[in-house]
C-alpha positions as semicolon CSV with decimal commas, in nm:
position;residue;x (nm);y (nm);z (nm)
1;X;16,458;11,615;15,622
2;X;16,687;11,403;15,382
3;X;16,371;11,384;15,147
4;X;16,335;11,714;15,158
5;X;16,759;11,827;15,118
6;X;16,730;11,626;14,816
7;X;16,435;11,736;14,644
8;X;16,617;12,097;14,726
9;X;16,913;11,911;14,488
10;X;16,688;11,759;14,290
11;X;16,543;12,070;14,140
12;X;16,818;12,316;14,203
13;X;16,523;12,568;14,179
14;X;16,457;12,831;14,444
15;X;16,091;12,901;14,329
16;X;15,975;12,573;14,232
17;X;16,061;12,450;14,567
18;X;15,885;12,759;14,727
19;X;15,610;12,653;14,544
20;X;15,624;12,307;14,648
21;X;15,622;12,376;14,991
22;X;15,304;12,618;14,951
23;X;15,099;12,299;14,778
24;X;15,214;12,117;15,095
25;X;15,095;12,356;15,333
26;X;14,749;12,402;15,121
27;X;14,737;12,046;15,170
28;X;14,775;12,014;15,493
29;X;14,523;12,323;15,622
30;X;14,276;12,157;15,364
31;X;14,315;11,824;15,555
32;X;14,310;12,007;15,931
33;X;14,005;12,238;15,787
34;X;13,785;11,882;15,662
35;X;13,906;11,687;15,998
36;X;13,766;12,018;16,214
37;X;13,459;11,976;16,051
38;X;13,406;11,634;16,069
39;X;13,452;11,675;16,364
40;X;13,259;11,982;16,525
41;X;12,934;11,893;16,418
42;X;12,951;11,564;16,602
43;X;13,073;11,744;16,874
44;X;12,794;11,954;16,891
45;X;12,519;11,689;16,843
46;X;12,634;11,500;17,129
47;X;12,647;11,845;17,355
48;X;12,261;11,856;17,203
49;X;12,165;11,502;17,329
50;X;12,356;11,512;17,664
51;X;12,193;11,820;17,794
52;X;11,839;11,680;17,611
């Protein structure tokens, strides 16, 4: 929270901090979206081979 009060300061910019936040949260759905599938298909393999 301090980090983010003073980046507020910092660029005394309404938008650019809007903005900021949006390339954070892109960020973090890319990150969820590429761990999710990593993940699934593994998931699904091991379904395949426990019911083979």
């Amino acid at each position: 929270m301090c980090f983010l009060i003073k980046l507020v300061k910092f660029t005394k910019n309404y938008i650019s901090v809007l903005f900021i936040f949006l390339v954070i949260k892109i960020c973090i759905l890319c990150l969820v979206a590429i761990g999710i599938r990593g993940t699934l298909p593994r998931y699904r393999i091991d379904q395949i081979t426990q019911y083979n």
